[in-house]
Phi, psi and omega in degrees: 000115177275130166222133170274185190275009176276328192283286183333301199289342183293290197272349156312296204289310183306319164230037148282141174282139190287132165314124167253076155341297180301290167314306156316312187296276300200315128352275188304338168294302157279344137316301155305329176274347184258343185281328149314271165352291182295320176313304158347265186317342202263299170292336163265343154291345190258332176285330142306334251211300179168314212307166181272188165289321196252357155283341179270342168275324175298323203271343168259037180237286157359297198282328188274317176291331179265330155315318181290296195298341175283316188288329184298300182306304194279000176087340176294310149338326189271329220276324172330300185331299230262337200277306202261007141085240171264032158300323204253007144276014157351131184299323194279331191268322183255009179280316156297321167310305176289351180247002171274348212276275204295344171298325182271335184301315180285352215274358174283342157327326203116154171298322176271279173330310208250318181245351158303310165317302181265011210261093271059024171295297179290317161303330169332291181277346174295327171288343187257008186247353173271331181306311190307263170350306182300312174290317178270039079004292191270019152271295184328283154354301216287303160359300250232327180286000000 
């Protein structure tokens, strides 16, 4: 069966599935916002609690990483995933997500081989292209004086 790419992109379009845009957004939206909230909520209980401002803040960093990384473990995470889409990509919540996913995926591998190896398959290039970004930034910066 010959098809030029005008025919082609026709039966592509045709049975793709239609985007629910609206809906997606307004997931993500509120998902993300809740999940910022509970950090919110989360720095006035520990500043309540005693903590200073930048203890409290650490500690509600502290807390979204292990929430993640426990939801992650149960399986609960994907499911987050599936629902609010890039709502549950929060940086710190879905940062913990990513490096926990592969960790659990590999760990029948071994200790080294499987989950030492792999628990920075996703997280990987986001650390070495934001440190990379960060460096040439403050040379820019630095230049620029």
């Amino acid at each position: 069966m010959d098809m030029n790419a005008e025919e082609y992109g026709k039966v592509v379009k045709d049975l793709s599935p239609k985007s629910k845009t609206g809906r997606n957004v307004l997931r993500a939206f509120w998902v993300g916002g809740g999940i910022c909230v509970l950090g919110q909520a989360l720095i006035l209980l520990y500043e309540r609690l005693g903590a200073g401002k930048t203890d409290a803040a650490t500690w509600c960093s502290i807390t979204l990483i292990a929430l993640s990384a426990l939801l992650t473990g149960l399986g609960w995470y994907d499911d987050l995933a599936r629902f609010a889409g890039a709502g549950s990509l929060v940086p710190i919540t879905g940062f913990a997500n990513s490096v926990a996913s592969p960790a659990l995926e590999f760990k029948t591998e071994g200790w080294v081989t499987g989950m030492a190896v792999k628990i920075f398959t996703i997280a990987g290039p986001v650390l070495v292209f934001g440190t990379a970004a960060s460096v040439i930034y403050g040379v820019i910066l630095c230049l620029m004086r």
